[in-house]
C-alpha positions in Angstrom: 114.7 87.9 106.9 113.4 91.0 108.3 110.4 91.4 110.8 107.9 94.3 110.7 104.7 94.5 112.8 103.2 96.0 109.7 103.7 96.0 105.7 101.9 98.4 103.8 102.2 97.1 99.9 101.3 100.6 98.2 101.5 104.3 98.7 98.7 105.7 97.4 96.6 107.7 99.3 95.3 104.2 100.3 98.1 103.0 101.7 99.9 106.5 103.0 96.2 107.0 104.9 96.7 103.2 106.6 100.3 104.1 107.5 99.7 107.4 109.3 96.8 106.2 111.0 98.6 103.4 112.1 101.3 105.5 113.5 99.1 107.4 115.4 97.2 104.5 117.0 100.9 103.7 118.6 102.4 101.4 116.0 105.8 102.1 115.0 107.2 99.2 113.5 105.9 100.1 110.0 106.9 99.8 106.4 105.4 101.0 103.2 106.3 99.1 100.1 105.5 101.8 96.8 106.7 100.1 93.1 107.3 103.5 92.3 109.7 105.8 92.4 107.9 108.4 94.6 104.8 108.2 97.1 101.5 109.3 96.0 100.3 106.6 93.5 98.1 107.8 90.9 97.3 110.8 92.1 100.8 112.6 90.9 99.6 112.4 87.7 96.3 114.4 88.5 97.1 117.8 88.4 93.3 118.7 88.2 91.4 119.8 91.6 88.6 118.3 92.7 90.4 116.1 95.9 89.8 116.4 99.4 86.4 118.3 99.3 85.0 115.9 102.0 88.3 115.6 104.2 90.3 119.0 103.9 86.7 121.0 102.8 88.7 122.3 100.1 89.3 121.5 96.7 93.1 119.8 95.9 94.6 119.1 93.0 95.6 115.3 93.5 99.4 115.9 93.9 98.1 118.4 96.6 96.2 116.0 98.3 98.8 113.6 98.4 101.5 115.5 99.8 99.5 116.1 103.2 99.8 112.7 104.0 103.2 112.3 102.5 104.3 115.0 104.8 102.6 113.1 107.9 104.6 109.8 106.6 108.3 112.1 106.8 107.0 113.6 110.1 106.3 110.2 111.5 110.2 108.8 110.0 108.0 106.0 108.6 110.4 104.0 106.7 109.5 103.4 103.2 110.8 101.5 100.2 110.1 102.9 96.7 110.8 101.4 93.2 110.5 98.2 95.3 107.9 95.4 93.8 106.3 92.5 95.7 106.6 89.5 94.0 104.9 87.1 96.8 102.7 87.9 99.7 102.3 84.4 101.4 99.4 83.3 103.8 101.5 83.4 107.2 102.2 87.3 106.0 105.7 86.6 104.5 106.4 89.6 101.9 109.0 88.5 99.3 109.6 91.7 97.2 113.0 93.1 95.1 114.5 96.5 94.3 117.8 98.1 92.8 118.5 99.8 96.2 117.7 96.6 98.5 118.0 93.9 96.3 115.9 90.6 97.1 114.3 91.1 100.3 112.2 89.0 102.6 110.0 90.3 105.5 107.7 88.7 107.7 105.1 90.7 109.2 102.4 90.5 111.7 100.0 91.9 109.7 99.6 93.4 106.3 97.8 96.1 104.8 96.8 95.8 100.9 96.9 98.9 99.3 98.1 97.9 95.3 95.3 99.9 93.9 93.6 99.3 90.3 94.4 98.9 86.4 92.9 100.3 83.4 91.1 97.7 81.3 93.3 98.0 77.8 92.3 97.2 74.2 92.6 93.3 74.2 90.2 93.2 77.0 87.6 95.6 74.8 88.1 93.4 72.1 88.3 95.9 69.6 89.2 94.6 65.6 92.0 95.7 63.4 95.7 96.0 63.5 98.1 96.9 66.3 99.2 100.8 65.4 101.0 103.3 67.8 98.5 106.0 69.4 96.0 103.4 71.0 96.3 104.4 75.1 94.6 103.8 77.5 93.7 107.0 79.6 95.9 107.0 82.6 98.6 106.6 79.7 97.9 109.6 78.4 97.0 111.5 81.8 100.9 110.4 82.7 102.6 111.2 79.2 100.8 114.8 79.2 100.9 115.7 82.8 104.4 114.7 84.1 106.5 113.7 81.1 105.9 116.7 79.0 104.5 114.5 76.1 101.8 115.4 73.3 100.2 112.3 72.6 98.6 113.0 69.0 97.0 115.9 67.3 93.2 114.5 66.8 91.3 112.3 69.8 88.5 109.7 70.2 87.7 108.7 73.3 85.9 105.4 73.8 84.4 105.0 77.2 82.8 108.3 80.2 85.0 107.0 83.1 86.1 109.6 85.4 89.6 110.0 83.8 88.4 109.7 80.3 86.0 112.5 81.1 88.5 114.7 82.6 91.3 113.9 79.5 88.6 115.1 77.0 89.3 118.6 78.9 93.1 118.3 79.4 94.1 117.2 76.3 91.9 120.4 74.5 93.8 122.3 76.9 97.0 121.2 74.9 95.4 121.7 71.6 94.6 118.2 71.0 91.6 118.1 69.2 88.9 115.0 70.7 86.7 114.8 68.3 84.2 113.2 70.9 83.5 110.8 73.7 81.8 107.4 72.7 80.0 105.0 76.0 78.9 101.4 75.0 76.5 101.7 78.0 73.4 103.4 77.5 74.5 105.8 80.4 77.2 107.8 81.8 80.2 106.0 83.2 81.5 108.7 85.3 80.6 111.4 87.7 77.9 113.8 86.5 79.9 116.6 87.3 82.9 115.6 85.2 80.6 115.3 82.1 79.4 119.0 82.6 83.2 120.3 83.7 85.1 118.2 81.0 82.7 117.7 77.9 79.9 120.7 77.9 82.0 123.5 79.0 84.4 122.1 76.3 81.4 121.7 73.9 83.1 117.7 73.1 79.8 115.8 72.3 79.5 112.4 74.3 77.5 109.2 71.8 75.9 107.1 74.2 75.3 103.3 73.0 78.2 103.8 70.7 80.9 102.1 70.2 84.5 101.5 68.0 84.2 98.5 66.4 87.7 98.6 64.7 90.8 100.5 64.6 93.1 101.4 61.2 96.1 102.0 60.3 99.3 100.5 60.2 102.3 102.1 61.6 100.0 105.1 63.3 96.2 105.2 64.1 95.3 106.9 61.1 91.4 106.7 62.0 88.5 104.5 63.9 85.2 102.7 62.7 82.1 103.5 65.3 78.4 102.4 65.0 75.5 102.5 67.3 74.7 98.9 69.7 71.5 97.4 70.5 70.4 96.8 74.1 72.5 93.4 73.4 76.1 95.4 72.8 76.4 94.5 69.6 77.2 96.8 66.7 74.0 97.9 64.5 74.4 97.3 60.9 74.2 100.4 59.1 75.4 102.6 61.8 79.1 102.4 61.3 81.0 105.8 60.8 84.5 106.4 60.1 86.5 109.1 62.2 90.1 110.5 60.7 92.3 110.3 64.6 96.0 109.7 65.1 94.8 109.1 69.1 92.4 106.2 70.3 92.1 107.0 74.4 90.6 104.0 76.1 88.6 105.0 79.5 86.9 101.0 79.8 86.8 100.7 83.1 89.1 99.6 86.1 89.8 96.4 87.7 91.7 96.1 91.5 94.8 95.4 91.4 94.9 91.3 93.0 97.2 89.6 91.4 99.0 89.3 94.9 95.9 88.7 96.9 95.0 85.7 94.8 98.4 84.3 95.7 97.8 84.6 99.1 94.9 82.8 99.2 92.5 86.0 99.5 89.3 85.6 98.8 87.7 88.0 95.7 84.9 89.1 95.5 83.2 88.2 91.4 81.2 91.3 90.8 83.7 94.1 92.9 87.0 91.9 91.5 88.3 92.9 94.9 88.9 91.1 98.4 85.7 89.9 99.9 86.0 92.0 103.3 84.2 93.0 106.6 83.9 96.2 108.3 87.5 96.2 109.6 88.7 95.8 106.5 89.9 92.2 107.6 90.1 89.8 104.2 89.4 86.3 104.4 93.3 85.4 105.3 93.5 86.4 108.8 95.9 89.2 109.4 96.0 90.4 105.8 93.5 93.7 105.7 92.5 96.2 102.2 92.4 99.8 101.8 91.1 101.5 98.8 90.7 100.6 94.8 92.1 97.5 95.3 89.1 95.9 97.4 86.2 98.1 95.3 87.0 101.2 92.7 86.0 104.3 94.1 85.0 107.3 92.9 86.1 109.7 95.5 89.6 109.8 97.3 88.1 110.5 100.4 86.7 107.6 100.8 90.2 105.8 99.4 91.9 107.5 102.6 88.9 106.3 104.5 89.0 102.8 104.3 92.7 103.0 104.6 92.0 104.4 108.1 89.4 101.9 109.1 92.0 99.6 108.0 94.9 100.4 110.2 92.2 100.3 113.1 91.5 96.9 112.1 95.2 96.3 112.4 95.3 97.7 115.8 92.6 95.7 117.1 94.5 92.5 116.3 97.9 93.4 116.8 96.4 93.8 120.4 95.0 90.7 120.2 91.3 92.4 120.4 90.1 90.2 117.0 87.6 87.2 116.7 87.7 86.3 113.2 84.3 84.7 113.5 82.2 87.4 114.6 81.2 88.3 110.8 77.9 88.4 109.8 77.4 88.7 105.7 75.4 91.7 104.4 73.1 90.9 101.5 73.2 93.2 98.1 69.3 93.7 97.8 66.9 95.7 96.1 68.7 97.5 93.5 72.3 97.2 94.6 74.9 95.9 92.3 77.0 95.3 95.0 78.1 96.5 98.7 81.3 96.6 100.5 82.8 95.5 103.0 80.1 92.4 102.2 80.7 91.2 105.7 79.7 93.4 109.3 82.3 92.6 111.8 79.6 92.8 114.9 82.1 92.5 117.6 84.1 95.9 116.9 84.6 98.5 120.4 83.3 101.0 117.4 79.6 102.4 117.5 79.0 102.2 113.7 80.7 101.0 110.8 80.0 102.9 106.9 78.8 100.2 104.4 79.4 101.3 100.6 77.4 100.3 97.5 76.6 101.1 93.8 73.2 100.7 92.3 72.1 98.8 89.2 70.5 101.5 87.4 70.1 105.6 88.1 67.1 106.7 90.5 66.0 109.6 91.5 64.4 110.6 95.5 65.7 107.2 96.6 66.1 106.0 100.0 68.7 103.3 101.3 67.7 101.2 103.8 69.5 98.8 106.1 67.8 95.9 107.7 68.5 93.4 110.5 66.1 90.5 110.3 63.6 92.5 108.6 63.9 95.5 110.8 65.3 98.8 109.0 68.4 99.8 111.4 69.7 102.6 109.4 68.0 104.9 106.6 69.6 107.8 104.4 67.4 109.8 101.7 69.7 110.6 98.3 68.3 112.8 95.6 70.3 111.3 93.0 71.5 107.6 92.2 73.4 106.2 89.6 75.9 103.5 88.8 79.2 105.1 88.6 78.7 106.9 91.9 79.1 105.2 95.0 76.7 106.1 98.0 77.7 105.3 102.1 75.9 104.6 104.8 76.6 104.3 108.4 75.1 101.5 110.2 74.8 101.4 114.3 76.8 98.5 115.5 74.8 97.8 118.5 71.9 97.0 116.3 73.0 94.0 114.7 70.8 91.0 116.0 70.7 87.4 114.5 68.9 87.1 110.9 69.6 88.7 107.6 71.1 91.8 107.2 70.6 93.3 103.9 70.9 96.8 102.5 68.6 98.1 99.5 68.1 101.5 97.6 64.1 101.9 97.0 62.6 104.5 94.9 
């Protein structure tokens, strides 16, 4: 059995961003845990720019923008154990994890930081019909095969689902001369960024079918083709509509759920609309001593904010390392008018900090909108946006001081 003041389970920019921070507010008992081979999580996969506008006011191609923080890890001689995986995270912060290097180790740490990340929703959770061929992937697949293994994953593309990486594969896989015959979103909108639609599908002229959907795949040793038909406001395929499209590639871009297998078994509390952690502002979870960073409390759409809470995070460690933390001083924030969800969902009102950034997604896209926080009915923090829509998430920093007893709710009004 090993101790560690800290164990952070991930290095992705979540978890690399928690670690350096960390180290820099004077702890130096730290470990990263990465099930990898390498540091850098997703991102060394995403050799596209577009990273670290907000933090480095540059755009970074994700590799890029993970190296800076890699370099701060080797700087720092943070220890770090790669193509290690946690089995077991226990409630008194006991990490139980394996590897070919260490073999079966134990550690008990003081506290933990959460930084697993998210998953790709795949086929059986689509529920699309038909048999089981080679060449149905979901994006990240692809993004990997293409972008580091050197692989070309088929010859003709259908894309079901306008998430971010679906989006931006529509572009890279034309780039290899892989023909996508076009992007297809159940939802009546977009499911990713607005920019990636006009950078990846209409400088690329690859036609996105909103309300459309596959409703069966063919083929037997190989995708050989795909069924697709228009849905009613219900989901459900229209009769009539269906359409047959010749592909030997079927890229799946449905969405992505936080990684929590571990949290659950730790007795976290989730959250049922985010699939994450329920959190506050410290990025504290419901098990005390065990704190989130990044995708795998809420999915974001912007790696500066991943880094973000990954920082906030490894404050929150500081704090009670130090012994500075009162669990109970957390007052829940309400989702209100218009706002699918908000995290952290809880304020932590006793933090030495004078604000704390609340995140959220809206239900449905708005235009001139203005987000309001209240505190017992009196708005304690405003912010005007020009645009809102569902896949793209909007902050807000609230003044700690002017928390008061009564509800504290946050709402986007047109």
């Amino acid at each position: 059995m090993r101790e560690v003041e800290l164990v952070v389970i991930g290095g992705g920019p979540a978890g690399l961003a928690a670690a350096v921070k960390a180290y820099e507010l004077g702890i130096r008992d730290i470990l990263i845990i990465e099930r990898d081979i390498e540091l850098g999580g997703i991102l060394q996969q995403c050799i596209h720019d577009g990273f670290g506008l907000h933090r480095f006011g540059k755009q970074l191609s994700g590799s890029a923008y993970a190296q800076k923080f890699i370099d701060k890890v080797e700087e720092y001689n943070i220890p770090v154990y790669c193509n290690t995986m946690v089995l077991e995270i226990t409630k008194d912060k006991k990490v139980v994890a394996v590897s070919p290097k260490e073999g079966l180790v134990q550690i008990q740490a003081k506290a933990i930081v959460l930084a697993m990340g998210c998953r790709e929703r795949t086929r059986s959770q689509v529920r699309i019909l038909g048999t089981r061929p080679a060449g149905v992937m979901t994006a990240g697949a692809v993004q990997r095969y293409i972008n580091v293994e050197g692989w070309k994953t088929g010859t003709r593309a259908v894309i079901l689902g306008s998430g971010d990486i679906g989006l931006i594969m529509a572009r890279r896989m034309t780039l290899e001369g892989i023909s996508v015959e076009g992007v297809y979103e159940v939802m009546p909108n977009l499911g990713g960024l607005r920019r990636n639609k006009a950078q990846c599908l209409d400088d690329y002229n690859i036609p996105l079918h909103l309300a459309t959907t596959v409703v069966s795949v063919h083929g037997k040793q190989r995708v050989e083709g795909v069924t697709v038909a228009k849905v009613g406001t219900d989901r459900l395929p229209i009769e009539g509509t269906e359409r047959y499209i010749p592909c030997d590639l079927l890229v799946l871009s449905v969405g992505l759920i936080p990684e929590n297998e571990l949290s659950r078994n730790a007795g976290v509390e989730l959250h049922p609309i985010t699939k994450g952690p329920i959190v506050d502002t410290t990025m504290m979870s419901s098990v005390d001593g065990i704190f989130v960073a990044g995708n795998v409390g809420a999915v974001f759409d912007l790696v500066d904010y991943v880094s973000l809470t990954g920082e906030i995070a490894a404050q929150g460690v500081a704090s009670y390392l130090a012994g500075k933390r009162i669990a109970s001083d957390v007052k829940e924030v309400i989702a209100g008018e218009n706002v699918s969800f908000v995290f952290p969902q809880n304020f932590y009102i006793k933090d030495n900090k004078e604000k704390a950034t609340l995140y959220m997604r809206v239900r449905k896209t708005m235009q001139k909108v203005r987000v309001e926080v209240s505190c017992n009915g009196e708005v304690i923090a405003t912010k005007k946006e020009r645009f809102a829509t569902p896949p793209e998430m909007i902050s807000i920093d609230v003044p700690i001081n002017k928390i008061m007893d009564g509800e504290l709710k946050i709402s986007v009004l047109e």
